[in-house]
Each structure stands twice: as structure tokens, then as C-alpha cells.
C-alpha positions as CSV (number, residue, x, y, z in Angstrom):
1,X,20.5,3.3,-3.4
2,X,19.4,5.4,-6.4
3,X,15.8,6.9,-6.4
4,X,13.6,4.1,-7.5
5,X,10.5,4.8,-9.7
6,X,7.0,3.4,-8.2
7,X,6.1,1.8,-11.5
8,X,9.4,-0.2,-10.7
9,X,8.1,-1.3,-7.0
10,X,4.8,-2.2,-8.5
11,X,6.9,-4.7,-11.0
12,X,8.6,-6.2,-7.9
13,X,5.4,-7.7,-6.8
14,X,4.5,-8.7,-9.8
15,X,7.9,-10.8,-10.6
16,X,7.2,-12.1,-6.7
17,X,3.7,-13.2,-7.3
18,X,5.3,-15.2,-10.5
19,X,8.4,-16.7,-8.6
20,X,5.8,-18.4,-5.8
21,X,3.5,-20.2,-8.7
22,X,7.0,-21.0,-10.1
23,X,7.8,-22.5,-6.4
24,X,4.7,-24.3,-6.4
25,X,5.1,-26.3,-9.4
26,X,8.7,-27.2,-8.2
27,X,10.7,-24.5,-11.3
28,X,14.2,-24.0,-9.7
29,X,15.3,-21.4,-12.4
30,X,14.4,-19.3,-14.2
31,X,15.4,-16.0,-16.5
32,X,14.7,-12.6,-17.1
33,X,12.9,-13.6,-20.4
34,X,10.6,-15.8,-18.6
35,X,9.6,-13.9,-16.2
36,X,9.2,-10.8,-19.1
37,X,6.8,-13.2,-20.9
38,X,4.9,-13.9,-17.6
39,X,4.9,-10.1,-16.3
40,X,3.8,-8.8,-19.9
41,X,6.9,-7.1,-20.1
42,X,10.7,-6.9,-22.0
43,X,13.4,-8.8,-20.5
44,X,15.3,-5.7,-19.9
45,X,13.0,-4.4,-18.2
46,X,13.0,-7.1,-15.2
47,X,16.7,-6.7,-15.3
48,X,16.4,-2.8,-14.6
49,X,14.0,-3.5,-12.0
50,X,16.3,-6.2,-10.4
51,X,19.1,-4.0,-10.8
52,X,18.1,-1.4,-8.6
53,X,18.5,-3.7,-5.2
54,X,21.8,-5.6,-6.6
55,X,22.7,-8.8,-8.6
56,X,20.3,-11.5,-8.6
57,X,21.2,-13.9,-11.1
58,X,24.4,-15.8,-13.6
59,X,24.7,-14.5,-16.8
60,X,24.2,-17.2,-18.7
61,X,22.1,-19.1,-16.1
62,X,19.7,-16.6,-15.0
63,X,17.9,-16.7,-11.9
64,X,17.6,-19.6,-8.8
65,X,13.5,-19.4,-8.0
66,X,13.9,-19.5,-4.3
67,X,16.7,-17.0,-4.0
68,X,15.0,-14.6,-5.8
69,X,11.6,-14.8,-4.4
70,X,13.7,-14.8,-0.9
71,X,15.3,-11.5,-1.8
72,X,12.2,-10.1,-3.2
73,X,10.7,-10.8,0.0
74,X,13.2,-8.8,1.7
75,X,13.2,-6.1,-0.8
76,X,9.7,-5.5,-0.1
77,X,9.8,-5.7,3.3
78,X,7.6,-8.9,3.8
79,X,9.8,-10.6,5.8
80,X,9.1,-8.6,9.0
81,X,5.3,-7.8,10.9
82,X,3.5,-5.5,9.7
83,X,0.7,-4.6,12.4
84,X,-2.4,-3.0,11.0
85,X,-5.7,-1.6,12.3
86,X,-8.5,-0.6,9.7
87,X,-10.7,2.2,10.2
88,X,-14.1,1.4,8.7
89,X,-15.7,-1.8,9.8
90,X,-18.4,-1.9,7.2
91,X,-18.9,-4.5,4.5
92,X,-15.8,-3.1,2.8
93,X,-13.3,-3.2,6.3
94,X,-14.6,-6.5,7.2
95,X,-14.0,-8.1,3.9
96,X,-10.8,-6.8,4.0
97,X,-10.4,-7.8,7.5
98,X,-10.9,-11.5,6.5
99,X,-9.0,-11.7,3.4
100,X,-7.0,-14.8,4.0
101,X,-4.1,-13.7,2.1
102,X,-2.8,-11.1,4.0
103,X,-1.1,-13.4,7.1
104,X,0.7,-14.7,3.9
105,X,2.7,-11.8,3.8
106,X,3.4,-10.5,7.5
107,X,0.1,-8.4,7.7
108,X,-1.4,-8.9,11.0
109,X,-4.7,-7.1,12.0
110,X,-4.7,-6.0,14.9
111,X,-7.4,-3.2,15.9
112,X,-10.4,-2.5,14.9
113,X,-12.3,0.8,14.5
114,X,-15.4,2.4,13.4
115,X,-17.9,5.3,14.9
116,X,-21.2,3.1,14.7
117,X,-23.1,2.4,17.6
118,X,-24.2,-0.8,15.9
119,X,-20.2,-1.8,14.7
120,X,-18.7,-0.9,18.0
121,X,-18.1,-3.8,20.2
122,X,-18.8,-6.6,17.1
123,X,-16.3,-9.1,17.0
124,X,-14.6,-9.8,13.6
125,X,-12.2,-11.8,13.0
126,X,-11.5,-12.2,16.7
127,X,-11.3,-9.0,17.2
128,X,-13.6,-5.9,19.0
129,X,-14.7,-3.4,17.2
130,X,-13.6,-0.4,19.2
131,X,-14.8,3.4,19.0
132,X,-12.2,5.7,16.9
133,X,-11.8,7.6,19.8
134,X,-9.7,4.7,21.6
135,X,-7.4,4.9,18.7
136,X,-4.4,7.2,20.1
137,X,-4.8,5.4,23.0
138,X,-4.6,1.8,21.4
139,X,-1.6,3.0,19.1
140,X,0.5,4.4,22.0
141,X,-0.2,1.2,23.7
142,X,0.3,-1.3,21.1
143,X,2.9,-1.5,18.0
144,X,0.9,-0.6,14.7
145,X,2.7,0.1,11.6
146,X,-0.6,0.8,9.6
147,X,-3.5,1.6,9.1
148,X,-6.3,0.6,6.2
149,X,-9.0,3.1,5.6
150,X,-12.6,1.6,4.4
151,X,-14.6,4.8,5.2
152,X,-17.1,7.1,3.2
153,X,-14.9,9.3,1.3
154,X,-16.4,12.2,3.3
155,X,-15.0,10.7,6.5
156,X,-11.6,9.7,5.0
157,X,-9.9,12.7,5.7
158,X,-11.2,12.7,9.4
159,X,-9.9,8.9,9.8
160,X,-6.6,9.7,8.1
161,X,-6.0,12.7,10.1
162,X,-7.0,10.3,13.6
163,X,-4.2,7.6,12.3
164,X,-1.8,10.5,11.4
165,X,-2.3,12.4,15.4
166,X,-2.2,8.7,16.7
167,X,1.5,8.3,15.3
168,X,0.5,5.9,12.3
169,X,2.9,6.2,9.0
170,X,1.6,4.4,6.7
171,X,-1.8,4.8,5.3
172,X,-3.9,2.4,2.8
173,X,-7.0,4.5,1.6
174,X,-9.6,2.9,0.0
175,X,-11.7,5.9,-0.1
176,X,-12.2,7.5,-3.7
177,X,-11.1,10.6,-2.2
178,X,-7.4,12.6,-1.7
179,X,-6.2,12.9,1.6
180,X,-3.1,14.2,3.3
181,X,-2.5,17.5,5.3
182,X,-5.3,20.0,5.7
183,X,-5.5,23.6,7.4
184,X,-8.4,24.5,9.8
185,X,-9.3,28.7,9.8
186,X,-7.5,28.6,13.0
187,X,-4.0,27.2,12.5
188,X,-3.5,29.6,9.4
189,X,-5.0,32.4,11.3
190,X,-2.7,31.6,14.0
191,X,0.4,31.3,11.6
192,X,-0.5,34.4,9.5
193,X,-0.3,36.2,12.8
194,X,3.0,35.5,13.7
195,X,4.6,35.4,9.8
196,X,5.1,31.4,9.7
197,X,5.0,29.3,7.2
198,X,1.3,28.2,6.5
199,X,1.8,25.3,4.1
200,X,5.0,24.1,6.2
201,X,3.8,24.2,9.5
202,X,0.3,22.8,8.7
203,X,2.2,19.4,7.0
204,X,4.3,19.0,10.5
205,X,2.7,15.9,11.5
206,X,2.6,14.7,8.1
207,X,6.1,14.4,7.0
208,X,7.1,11.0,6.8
209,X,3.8,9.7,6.2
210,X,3.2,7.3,3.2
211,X,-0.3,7.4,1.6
212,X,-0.8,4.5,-1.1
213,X,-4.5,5.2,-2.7
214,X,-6.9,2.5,-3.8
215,X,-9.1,3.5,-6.2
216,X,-12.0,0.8,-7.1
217,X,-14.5,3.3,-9.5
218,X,-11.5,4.4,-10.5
219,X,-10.2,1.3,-12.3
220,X,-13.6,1.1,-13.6
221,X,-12.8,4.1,-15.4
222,X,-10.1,3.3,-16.7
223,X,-11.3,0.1,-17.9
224,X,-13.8,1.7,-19.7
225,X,-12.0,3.6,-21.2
226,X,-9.7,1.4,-23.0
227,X,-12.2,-0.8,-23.7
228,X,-13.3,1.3,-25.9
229,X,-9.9,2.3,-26.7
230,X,-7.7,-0.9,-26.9
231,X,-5.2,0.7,-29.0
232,X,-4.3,3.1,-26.8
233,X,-3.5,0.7,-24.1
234,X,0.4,1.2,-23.0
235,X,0.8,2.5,-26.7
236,X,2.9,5.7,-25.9
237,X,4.1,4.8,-22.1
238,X,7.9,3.5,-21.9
239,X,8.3,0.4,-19.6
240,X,10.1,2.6,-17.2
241,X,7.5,5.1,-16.9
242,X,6.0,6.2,-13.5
């Protein structure tokens, strides 16, 4: 498969999102046009998209609406479990906790974690709030694919770092903060000393880990700024454009 842009994968869930309203009001077809129109976009550009994960549709005929939503589905991934704990259980973590939408689509909560004396042993959602320190042991015992950060962005890189050591991949961070792989004094003391490689040693744990960032303030930005900007909006970006 060639390298496929993120801009592209973020397209995908739009054109899904479309094809289940289309399934809803009983549309059996539909074309790259349509779904252009709908996803604010050029018909070629859904086609490029499509194009990266195979054929799809008839020239001529375009696409079957349950076809393509089912290979969308499987594109993405959602038709498999994904098992998630979130880290966090304040009024962010629990509202995410009982977002209904998220069984939709294979996510299934499945831990719970926080430091707070007052969170820790709360139910939400059916589930116990248990101390971050029971997280290695939970993810070695249990099958979890994810994990959902909804902590102060001071504790972020703490939380991240707890999922990463636990043997968690993938990472949803709602923090406005960066996180990913850190040195302490001692680790590069310790590498200096011996010649390694700081940078490449230090990232060990992280390889293979997938961060995805959620950034609430800032989209607020943003929306601010073209606001006041509406011009600017999209005016220079290609539709293919990271």
C-alpha cells in the first residue's frame, strides 16, 4: 500500500459519517460527486482518497452505500474491539467515558484511572475507578489497545509515559500539551558514559507507539483566527495537503 497522507485518513471518516446518514434515509447509491458536495470537497478528491485502499465503485454507476460504508469500516479498523482505559477521571474523562457513541464503533471502555483519593474507587459507567499505579498490572492482565488521556497538561507526560511502560500503543491525548519520549539526567548520563546513542536509546519503548493529539483551545484558536480571516480559510492549501 503506498504511504497514505493523514489529511486522507481524516477524509475517510468523513465520507463514512456521510454513507451512514445516507443508510439511514434508505440512499443505495451514490457517487463521488455527491459525496464531494457533502464532504466540502472535489470529486477527485474522494476518488484519490478511495483509491488508496482499492476500487470501490462502477464507472458510470458510482458507488453501492452499504458496500462502501462496509469497506470503510474495515479500512479504518472499526470492524474489530478496540479496548480502552482513560487516564483522567475528571469532568473531562467521565464525559468521555459516557459518550454514547463510542460502542458504535468497537470502542469498549474498559479501565479506569486516576490518582485522586476522592476519584479512586467511584464507579462510572460501571466501572471502578482504580489508582494509576494498578495500571501495568491491569494491562498485563487484561487486553487494552488504548488509552485516552484527560489529565492536566502537566501530568500528561507522566500518564503517557505510565500507558507507554504498561505496553499500551496507542495514545489519544486530550491534554493541550506534546508528549512522546523524554530523557531523565540519569539515562543520558548513563548512555554518555558508555558512547550510546542518547536520542535512540531513550525512544526504545516508544517505537511503535501512535499519539493522535486533541487540541480543544487549540481549535478555538484557530477559529478565531479565521473568523477574523474568512478569506484565508483553505485559500492556499491543496485538497491533498497534509
Amino acid at each position: 500500500m503506498a504511504e497514505v497522507p493523514t489529511a486522507a485518513i481524516s477524509r475517510l471518516v468523513t465520507y463514512l459519517r456521510i454513507l451512514e446518514q445516507l443508510e439511514t434515509r434508505d440512499v443505495s447509491r451514490t457517487s463521488s460527486t455527491d459525496l464531494a458536495e457533502r464532504a466540502g470537497v472535489s470529486a477527485f478528491q474522494v476518488r484519490k482518497d478511495l483509491a488508496y485502499f482499492g476500487r470501490f465503485g462502477t464507472r458510470g454507476m458510482g458507488y453501492t452505500v452499504p458496500i462502501l460504508k462496509r469497506e470503510l469500516v474495515r479500512v479504518l479498523g472499526l470492524n474489530q474491539t478496540w479496548n480502552v482505559v482513560i487516564v483522567g477521571v475528571g469532568r473531562l474523562g467521565q464525559a468521555i467515558a459516557n459518550y454514547p457513541g463510542a460502542s458504535d464503533y468497537q470502542f469498549q471502555y474498559v479501565g479506569l484511572f486516576d490518582v485522586s483519593p476522592e476519584l479512586v474507587g467511584r464507579q462510572v459507567r460501571d466501572l471502578t475507578v482504580q489508582h494509576i499505579e494498578e495500571l501495568r498490572d491491569f494491562v498485563r492482565a487484561n487486553k487494552v489497545d488504548m488509552g485516552f488521556l484527560a489529565v492536566p497538561p502537566d501530568r500528561a507526560q507522566d500518564a503517557a509515559q505510565a500507558l507507554v511502560d504498561a505496553g499500551v500503543r496507542g495514545i489519544l491525548n486530550f491534554a493541550p500539551v506534546v508528549i512522546g519520549p523524554r530523557a531523565t539526567d540519569e539515562r543520558m548520563a548513563d548512555q554518555r558514559s558508555v558512547g550510546g546513542n542518547v536520542q535512540q536509546e531513550i525512544g526504545d519503548e516508544w517505537r511503535g507507539v501512535i499519539v493522535e493529539n486533541v487540541d480543544f483551545l487549540a481549535g478555538m484558536k484557530r477559529l478565531a483566527f479565521y473568523t477574523l480571516n474568512p478569506h484565508l480559510k483553505d485559500s492556499t492549501v491543496p485538497e491533498d495537503s497534509e
